[in-house]
C-alpha positions as CSV (number, residue, x, y, z in Angstrom):
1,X,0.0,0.0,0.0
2,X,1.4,3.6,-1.1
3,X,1.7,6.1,1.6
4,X,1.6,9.5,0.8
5,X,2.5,12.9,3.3
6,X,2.7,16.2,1.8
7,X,4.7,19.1,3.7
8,X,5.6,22.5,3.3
9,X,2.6,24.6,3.0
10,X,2.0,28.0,4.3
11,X,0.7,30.9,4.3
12,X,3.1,33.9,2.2
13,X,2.8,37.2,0.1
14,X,2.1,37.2,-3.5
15,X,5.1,37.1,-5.5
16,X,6.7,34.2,-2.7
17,X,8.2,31.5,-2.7
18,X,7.1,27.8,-0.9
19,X,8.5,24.2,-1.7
20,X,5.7,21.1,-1.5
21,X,7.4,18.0,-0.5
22,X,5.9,14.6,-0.9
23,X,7.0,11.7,1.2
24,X,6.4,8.4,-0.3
25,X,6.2,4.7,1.3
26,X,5.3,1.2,0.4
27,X,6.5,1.5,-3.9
28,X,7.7,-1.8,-5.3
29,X,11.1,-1.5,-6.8
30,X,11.9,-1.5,-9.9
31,X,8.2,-0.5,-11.6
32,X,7.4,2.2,-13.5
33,X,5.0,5.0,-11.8
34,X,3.3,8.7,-12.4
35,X,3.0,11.1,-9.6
36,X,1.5,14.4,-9.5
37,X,-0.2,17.2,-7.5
38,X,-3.1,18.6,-7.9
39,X,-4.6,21.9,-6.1
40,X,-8.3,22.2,-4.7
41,X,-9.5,25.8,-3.9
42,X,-12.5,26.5,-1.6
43,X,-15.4,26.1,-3.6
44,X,-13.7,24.4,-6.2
45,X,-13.0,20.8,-7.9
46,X,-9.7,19.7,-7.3
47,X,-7.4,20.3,-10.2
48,X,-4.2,18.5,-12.1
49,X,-1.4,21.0,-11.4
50,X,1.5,18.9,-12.8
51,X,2.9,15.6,-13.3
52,X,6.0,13.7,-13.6
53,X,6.9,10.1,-15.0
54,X,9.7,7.4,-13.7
55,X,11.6,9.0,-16.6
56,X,11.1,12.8,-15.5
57,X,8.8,13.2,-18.3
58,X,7.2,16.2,-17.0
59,X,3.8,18.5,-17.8
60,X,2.4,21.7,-16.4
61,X,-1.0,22.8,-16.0
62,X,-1.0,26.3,-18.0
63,X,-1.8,28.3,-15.4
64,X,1.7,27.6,-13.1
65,X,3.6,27.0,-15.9
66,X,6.7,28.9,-15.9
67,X,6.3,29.5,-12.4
68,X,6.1,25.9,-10.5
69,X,8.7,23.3,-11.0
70,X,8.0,19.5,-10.1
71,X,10.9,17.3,-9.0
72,X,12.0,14.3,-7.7
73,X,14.9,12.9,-5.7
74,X,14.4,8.5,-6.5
75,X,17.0,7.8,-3.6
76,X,14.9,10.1,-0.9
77,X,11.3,8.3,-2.6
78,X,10.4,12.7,-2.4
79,X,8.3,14.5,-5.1
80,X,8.6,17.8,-4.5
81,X,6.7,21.1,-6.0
82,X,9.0,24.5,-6.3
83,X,6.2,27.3,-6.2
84,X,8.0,30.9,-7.6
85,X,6.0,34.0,-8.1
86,X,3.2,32.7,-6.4
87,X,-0.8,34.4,-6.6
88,X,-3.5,35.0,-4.4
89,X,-5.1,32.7,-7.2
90,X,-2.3,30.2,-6.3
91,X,-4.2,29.6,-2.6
92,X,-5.3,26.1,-1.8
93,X,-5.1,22.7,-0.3
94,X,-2.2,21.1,-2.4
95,X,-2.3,17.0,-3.2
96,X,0.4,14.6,-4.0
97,X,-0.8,11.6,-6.1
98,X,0.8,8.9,-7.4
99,X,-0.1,5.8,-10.1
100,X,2.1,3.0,-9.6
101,X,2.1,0.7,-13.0
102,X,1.6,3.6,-15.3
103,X,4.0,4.9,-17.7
104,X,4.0,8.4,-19.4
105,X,1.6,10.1,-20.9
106,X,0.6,10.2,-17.3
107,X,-3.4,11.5,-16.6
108,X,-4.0,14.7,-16.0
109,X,-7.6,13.5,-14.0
110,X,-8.4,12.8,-10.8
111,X,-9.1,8.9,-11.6
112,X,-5.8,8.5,-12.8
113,X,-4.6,8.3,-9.5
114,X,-4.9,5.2,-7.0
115,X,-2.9,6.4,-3.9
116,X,-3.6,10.3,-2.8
117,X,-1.8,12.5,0.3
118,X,-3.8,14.2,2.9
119,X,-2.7,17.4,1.4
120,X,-0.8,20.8,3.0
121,X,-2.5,24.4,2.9
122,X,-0.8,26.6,0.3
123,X,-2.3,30.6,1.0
124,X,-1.3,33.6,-0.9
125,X,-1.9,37.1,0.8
126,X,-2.3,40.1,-2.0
C-alpha cells in the first residue's frame, strides 16, 4: 500500500516563494509510476497542477507554468513542487498523487490516481 505525506505549505505574500514535498512509502522497486499534484480551492474541484513520469517526463497545468517546478529525488522516494512568483489565485489545499504501473503520458484526472496524500495548505496574501 502507497503512503503519501505532503509538507511545506504555508501561508506567504504574492510574489513568494514555498516548496511542497511529498514523502512516499510502500512502492515496489523496480516499476514504473506517475505522480502528480493537484490543487483544490474553496469552492472548487480539485485540479491536475503537474505531473512527472519514472523517466522525468514532466507537464504543467497552463496556469503555473513557468512559475512551479516539479521534481523528484528516487534515492529520498520525495516529489517535490518549487512554487515561484506565487498568486493570491495560487491559494489552496495542495495534493500529492501517485499511479504506480503507469508509464507516461501520465493522466492529467483525478481517476488516474490510485494512492492520494492528505494534502498541506498553500495561501497567498495580496
Amino acid at each position: 500500500q502507497v503512503q503519501l505525506v505532503e509538507s511545506g505549505g504555508g501561508s506567504v505574500q504574492a510574489g513568494g516563494s514555498l516548496r511542497l514535498s511529498c514523502a512516499a512509502s510502500g512502492y515496489t522497486p523496480g516499476i514504473s509510476y506517475c505522480m502528480a499534484w493537484f490543487r483544490q480551492a474553496p469552492g472548487k474541484q480539485r485540479e491536475w497542477v503537474s505531473s512527472i513520469s519514472t523517466t522525468g517526463t514532466l507537464a504543467y497545468a497552463s496556469s503555473v507554468k513557468g512559475r512551479f517546478t516539479i521534481s523528484q529525488d528516487n534515492a529520498k522516494n520525495t516529489l517535490y513542487l518549487q512554487m515561484n512568483s506565487l498568486k493570491p489565485e495560487d491559494t489552496a489545499r495542495y495534493y500529492c498523487a501517485a499511479a504506480p504501473g503507469r508509464r507516461w503520458p501520465c493522466s492529467t484526472a483525478l481517476l488516474g490516481y490510485n494512492f492520494w496524500g492528505q494534502g498541506t495548505q498553500v495561501t497567498v496574501s495580496s
